[in-house]
C-alpha positions as CSV (number, residue, x, y, z in Angstrom):
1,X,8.0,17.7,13.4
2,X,4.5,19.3,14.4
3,X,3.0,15.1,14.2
4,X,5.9,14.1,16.7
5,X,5.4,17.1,19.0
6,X,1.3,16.5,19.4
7,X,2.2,12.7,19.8
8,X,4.9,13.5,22.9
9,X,2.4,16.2,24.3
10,X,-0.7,14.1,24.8
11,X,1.6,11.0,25.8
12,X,2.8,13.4,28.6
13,X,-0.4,14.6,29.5
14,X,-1.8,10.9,29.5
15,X,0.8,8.8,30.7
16,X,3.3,11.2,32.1
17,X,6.9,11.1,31.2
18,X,7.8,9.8,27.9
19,X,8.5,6.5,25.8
20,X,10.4,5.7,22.9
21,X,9.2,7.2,19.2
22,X,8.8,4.8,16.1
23,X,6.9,5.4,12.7
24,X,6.2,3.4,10.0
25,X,5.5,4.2,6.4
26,X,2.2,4.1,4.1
27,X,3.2,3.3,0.7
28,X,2.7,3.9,-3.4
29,X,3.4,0.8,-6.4
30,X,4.7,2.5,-9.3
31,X,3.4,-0.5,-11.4
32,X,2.4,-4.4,-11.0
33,X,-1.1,-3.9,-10.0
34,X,-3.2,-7.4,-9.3
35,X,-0.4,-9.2,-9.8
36,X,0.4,-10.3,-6.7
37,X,-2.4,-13.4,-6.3
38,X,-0.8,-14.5,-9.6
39,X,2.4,-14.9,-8.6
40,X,3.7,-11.7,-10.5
41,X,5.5,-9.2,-9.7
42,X,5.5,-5.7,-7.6
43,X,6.9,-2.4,-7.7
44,X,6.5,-0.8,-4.5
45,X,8.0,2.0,-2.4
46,X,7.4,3.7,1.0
47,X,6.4,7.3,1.6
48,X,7.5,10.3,3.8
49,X,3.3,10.0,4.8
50,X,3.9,7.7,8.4
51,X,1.9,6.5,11.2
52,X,4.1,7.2,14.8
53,X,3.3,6.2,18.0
54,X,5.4,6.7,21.6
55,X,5.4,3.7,23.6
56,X,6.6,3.0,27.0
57,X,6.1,-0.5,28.8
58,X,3.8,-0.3,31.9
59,X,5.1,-3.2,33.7
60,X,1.3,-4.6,33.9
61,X,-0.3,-7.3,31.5
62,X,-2.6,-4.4,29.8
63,X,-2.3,-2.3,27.0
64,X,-3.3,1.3,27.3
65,X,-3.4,3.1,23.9
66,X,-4.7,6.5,22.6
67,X,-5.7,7.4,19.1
68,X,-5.3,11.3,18.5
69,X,-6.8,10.6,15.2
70,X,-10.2,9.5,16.1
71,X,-9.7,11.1,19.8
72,X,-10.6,7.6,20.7
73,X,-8.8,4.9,23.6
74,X,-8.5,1.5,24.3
75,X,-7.5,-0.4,27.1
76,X,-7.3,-4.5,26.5
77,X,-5.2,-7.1,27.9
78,X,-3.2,-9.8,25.9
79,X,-4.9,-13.2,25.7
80,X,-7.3,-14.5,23.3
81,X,-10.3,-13.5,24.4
82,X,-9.4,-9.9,25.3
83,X,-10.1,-8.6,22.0
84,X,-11.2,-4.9,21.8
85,X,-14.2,-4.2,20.1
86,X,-12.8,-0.7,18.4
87,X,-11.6,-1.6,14.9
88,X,-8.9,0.7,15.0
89,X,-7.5,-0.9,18.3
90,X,-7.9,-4.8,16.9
91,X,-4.8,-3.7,14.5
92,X,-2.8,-2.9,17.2
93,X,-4.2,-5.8,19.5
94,X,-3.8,-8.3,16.4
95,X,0.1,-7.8,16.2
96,X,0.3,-8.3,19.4
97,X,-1.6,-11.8,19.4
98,X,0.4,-12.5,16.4
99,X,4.0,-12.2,18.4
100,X,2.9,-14.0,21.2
101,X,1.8,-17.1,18.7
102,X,4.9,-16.7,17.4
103,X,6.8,-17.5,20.2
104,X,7.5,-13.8,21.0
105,X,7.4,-11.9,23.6
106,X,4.7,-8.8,24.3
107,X,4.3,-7.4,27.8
108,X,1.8,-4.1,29.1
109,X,3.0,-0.8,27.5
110,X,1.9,3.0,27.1
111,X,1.2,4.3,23.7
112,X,-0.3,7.4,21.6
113,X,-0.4,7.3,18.2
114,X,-1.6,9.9,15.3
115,X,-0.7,9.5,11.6
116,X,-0.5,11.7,8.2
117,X,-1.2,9.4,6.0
118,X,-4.5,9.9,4.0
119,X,-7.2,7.4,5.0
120,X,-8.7,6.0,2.4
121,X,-6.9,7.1,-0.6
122,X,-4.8,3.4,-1.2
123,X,-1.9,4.5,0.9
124,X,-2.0,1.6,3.5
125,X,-2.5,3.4,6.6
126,X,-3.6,0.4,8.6
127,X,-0.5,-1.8,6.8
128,X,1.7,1.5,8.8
129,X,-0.1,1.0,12.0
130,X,0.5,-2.7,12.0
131,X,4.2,-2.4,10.6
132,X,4.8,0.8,13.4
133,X,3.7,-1.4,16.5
134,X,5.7,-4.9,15.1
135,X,8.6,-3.1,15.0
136,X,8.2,-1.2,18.1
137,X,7.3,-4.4,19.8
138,X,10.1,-6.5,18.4
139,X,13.0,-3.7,19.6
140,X,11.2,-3.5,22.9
141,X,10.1,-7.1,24.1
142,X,12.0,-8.8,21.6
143,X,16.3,-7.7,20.8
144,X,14.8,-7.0,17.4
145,X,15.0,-10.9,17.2
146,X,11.7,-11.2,15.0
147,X,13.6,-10.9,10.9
148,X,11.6,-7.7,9.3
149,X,9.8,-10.7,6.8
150,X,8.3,-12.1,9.4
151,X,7.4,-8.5,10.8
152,X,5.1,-8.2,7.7
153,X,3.8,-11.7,8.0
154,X,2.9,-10.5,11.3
155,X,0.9,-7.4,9.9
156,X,-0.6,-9.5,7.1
157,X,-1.8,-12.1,9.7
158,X,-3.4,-8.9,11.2
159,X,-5.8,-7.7,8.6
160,X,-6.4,-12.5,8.1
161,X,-7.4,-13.1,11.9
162,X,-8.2,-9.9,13.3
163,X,-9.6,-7.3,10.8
164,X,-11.5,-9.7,8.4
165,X,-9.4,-8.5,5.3
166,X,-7.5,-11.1,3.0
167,X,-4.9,-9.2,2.0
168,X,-1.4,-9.8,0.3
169,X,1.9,-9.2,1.5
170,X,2.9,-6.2,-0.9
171,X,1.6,-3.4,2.0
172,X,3.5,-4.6,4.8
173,X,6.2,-5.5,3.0
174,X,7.0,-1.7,1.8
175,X,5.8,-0.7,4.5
176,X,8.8,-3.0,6.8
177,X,11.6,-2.9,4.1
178,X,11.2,0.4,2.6
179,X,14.8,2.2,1.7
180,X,14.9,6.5,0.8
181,X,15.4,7.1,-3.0
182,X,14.5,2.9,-3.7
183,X,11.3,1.2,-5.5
184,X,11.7,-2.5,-3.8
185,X,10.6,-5.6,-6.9
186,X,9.3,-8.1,-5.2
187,X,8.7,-11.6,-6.6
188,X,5.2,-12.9,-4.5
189,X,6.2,-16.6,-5.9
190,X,9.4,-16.7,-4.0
191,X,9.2,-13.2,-2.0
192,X,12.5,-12.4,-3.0
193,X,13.0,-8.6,-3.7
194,X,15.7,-6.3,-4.9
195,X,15.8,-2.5,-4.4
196,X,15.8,0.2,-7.4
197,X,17.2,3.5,-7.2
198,X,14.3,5.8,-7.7
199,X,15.7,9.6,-7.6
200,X,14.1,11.2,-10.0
201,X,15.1,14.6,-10.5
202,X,13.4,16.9,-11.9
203,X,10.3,14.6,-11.4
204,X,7.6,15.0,-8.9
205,X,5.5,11.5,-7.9
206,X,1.6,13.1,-7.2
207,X,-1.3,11.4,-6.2
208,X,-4.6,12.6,-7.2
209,X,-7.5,11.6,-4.9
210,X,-10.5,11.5,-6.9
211,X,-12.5,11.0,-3.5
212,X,-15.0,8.8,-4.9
213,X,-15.4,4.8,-4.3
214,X,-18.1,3.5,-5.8
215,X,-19.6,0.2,-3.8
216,X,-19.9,-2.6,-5.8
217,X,-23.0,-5.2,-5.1
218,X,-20.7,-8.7,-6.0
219,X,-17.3,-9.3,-4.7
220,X,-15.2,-7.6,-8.2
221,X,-11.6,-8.5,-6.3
222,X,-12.9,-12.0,-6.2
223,X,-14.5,-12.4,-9.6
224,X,-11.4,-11.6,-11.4
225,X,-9.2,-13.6,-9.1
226,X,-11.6,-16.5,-10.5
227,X,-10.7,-15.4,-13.7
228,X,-7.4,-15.4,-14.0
229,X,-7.6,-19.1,-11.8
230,X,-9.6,-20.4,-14.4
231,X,-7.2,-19.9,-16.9
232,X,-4.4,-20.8,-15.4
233,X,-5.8,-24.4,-14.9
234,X,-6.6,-24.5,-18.7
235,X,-3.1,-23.8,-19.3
236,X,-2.1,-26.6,-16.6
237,X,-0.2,-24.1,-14.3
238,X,0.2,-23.0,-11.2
239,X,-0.5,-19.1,-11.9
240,X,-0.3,-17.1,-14.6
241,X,3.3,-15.9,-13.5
242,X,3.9,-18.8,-15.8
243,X,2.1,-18.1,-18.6
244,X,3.1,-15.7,-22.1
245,X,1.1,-14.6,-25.0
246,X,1.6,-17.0,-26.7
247,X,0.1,-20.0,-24.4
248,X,-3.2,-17.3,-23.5
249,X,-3.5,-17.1,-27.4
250,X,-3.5,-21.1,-27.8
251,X,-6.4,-21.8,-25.2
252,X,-8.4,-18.1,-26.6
253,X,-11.1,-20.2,-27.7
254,X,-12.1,-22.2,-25.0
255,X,-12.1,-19.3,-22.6
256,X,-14.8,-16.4,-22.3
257,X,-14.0,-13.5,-23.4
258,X,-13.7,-12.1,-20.3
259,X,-11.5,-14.4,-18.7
260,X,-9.2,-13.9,-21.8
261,X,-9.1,-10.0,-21.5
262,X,-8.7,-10.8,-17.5
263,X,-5.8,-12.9,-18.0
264,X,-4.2,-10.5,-21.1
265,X,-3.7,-7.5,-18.9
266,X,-2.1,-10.1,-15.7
267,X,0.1,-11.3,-18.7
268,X,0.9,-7.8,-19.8
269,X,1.4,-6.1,-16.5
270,X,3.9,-9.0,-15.5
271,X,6.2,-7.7,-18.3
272,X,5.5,-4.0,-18.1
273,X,7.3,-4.6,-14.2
274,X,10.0,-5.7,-15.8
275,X,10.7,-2.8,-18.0
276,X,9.8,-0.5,-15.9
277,X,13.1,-1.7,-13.6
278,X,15.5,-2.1,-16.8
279,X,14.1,1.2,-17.0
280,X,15.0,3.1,-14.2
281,X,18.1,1.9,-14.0
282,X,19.1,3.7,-17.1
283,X,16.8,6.6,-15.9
284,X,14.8,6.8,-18.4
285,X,11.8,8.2,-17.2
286,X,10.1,7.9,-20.5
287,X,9.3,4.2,-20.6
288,X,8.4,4.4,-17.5
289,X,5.7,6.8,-18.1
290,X,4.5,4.6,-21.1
291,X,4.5,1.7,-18.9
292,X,2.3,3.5,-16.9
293,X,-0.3,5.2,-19.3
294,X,-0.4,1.2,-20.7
295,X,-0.9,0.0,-17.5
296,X,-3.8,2.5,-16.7
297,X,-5.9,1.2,-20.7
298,X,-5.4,-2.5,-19.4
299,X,-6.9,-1.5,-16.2
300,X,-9.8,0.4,-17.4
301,X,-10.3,-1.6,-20.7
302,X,-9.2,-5.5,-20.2
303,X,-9.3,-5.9,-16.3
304,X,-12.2,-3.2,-15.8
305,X,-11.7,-2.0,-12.0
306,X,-11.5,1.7,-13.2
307,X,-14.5,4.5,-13.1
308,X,-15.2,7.4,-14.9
309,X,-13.8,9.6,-12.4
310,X,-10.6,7.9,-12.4
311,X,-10.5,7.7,-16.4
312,X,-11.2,11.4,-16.4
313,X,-8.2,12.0,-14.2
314,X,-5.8,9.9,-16.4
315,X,-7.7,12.1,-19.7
316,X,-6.2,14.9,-17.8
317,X,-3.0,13.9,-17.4
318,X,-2.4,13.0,-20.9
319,X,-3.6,16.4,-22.3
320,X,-1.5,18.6,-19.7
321,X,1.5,16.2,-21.2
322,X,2.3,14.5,-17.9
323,X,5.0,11.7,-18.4
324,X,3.1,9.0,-16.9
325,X,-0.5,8.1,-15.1
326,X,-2.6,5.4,-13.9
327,X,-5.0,4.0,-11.8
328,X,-3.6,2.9,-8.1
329,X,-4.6,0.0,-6.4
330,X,-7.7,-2.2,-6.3
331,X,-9.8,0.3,-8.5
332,X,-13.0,1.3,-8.7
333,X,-12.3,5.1,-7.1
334,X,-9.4,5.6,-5.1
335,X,-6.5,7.6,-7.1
336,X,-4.0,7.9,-10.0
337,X,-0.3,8.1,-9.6
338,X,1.2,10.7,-11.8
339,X,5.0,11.4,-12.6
340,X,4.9,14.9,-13.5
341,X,8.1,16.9,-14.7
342,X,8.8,20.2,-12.0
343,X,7.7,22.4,-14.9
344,X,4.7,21.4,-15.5
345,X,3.3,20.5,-12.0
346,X,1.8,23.5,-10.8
347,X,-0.5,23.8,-14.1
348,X,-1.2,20.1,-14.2
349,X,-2.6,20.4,-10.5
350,X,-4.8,24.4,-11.3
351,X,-6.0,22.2,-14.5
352,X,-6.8,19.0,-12.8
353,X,-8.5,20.7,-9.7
354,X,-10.8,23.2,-12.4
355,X,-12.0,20.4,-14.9
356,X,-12.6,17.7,-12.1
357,X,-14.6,20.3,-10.1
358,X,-16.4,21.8,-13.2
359,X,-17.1,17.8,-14.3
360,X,-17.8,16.2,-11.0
361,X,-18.9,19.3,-8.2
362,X,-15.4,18.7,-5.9
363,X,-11.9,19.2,-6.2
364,X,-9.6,16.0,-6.1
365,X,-7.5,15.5,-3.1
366,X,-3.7,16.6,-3.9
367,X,-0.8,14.9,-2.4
368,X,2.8,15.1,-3.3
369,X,4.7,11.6,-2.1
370,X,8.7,11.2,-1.8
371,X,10.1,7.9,-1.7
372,X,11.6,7.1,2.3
373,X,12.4,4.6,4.7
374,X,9.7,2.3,6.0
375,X,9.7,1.0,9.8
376,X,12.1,2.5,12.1
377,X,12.8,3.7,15.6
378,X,12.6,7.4,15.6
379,X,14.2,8.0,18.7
380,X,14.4,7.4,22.4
């Protein structure tokens, strides 16, 4: 309530009057991490953390935008060559670009925008500004004739042409589809995706930020990506969706041993998605928590894009008797995801905060997540 009563005041103050309110979600994947560029699955949900923005067209050809964030604005106009030089703005300018190639329609409009998801912690905060201003755009210039897949397509053609970031689909997607109380699978081979029913009581989803990322001096994302290419051409497939055990333990000696250990953990985690969903649907939170602790050793140990401070975290977990905890996202700092019964979350989080400060000089970051809708109009 307090984020939509700042965003209405300075819109007021700015603008005058008032526009219509829309947020967008930043998101968590319970499991199915790099799995996406090999044609794997995903596991992701949306959060109750959002970007919202109020937006009003201004009946010119300009947009007019505040950031309360970064206490920052932008004024730009809609062709080509109007680009605005603030990173933050070329999001917003981006989707718009991207309707209008489209075939859509984008006119002048109002807007003020502030957010509460945590930047820089994995969350996808600029996949919710994209998704926030598609959908806004689409109900507003468009009868919400755009279909929401090609509203992430939108957002991912962002970060491509306008933000310099080759990302998948998996952030926009949760960000555009995402249900309250439902994980979302979705197959990146034939994008087709089914929702799971993800109420877990008596379980609490935390993230712990370990507020670290540790810059790398080669490109690790790519590296691996070569990896796990390279192996799939040995095995004469398309990805290594295709591939089993079995077939990675037939072609184990003319691969290096690091491209074997890359392409064991793709293999691994491609199953582990799978049981994770037979899993919830009989709610047993159990497996999932394995899945998850598994998930985390093939990170660290067979795909190496974990850190010491991230390790340490998942250490933590295990000895506080947390029912499941990995690494999330690309690696290399960032934070774990932890599914943590009620009982035991207020001494996991004392413990967690005392040994990472004793270890490491600062406290993690703590944030609680629930599982909510993604992309919507908040109201008029």
């Amino acid at each position: 309530m307090e984020l939509k009563e700042k965003i209405t005041g300075t819109f007021e103050s700015r603008f005058g009057g008032h526009g219509t309110i829309y947020a967008s979600a930043g998101r968590i994947n319970l499991i199915g991490e790099h799995t996406d560029y090999n044609g794997g699955f995903v596991f992701p949900g949306a959060i109750d953390k959002v970007i919202m923005a109020e937006i009003r067209a201004n009946g010119t050809d300009k947009v007019r935008v505040y950031s309360i964030d970064i206490d920052d604005y932008a004024e730009f106009g809609l062709n080509e060559d109007d680009a605005p030089k603030a990173s933050w703005a070329r999001y917003i300018f981006g989707v718009c670009r991207e309707i209008l190639k489209r075939g859509g329609k984008v006119e002048g409009f109002d807007a003020v925008f502030a957010g509460n998801v945590p930047l820089g912690a994995g969350l996808s905060s600029s996949a919710a500004l994209e998704s926030c201003f598609a959908f806004a755009l689409n109900d507003m210039f468009n009868g919400n004739a755009i279909d929401k897949f090609e509203l992430a397509r939108i957002g991912q053609s962002t970060e491509h042409n306008y933000c310099g970031v080759n990302c998948g689909i998996m952030d926009q997607f949760a960000s555009v589809f995402g249900k309250k109380n439902h994980l979302m699978r979705l197959d990146c081979r034939s994008m087709e995706f089914e929702y799971f029913p993800f109420e877990a009581e008596g379980y609490t989803l935390v993230l712990l930020d370990s507020v670290v990322k540790h810059e790398l001096a080669d490109s690790p994302y790519n590296k691996r990506r070569a990896s796990c290419e390279r192996v799939a051409k040995r095995l004469n497939i398309e990805t290594l969706r295709d591939a089993d055990k079995a077939m990675l333990e037939s072609v184990k000696s003319d691969i290096t041993a690091e491209d074997y250990f890359r392409a064991k953990f793709v293999i691994e985690e491609k199953e582990r998605v799978l049981t994770v969903c037979d899993a919830l649907v009989k709610g047993d939170f159990d497996t999932v928590g394995r899945c998850m602790y598994e998930t985390h050793d093939g990170l660290s140990k067979d795909y190496e894009v974990s850190c010491e401070e991230l390790d340490y975290l998942n250490d933590i977990a295990r000895e506080c008797g947390v029912t499941g905890s990995r690494i999330m996202g690309g690696g290399f700092g960032g934070c774990t995801i932890n599914l943590v019964k009620n009982e035991l979350l207020p001494g996991f989080i004392a413990t967690a905060k005392e040994k990472f400060n004793a270890k490491y000089g600062h406290e993690p970051k703590v944030y609680e997540v629930i599982i909510s809708d993604g992309a919507r109009k908040v109201e008029e």
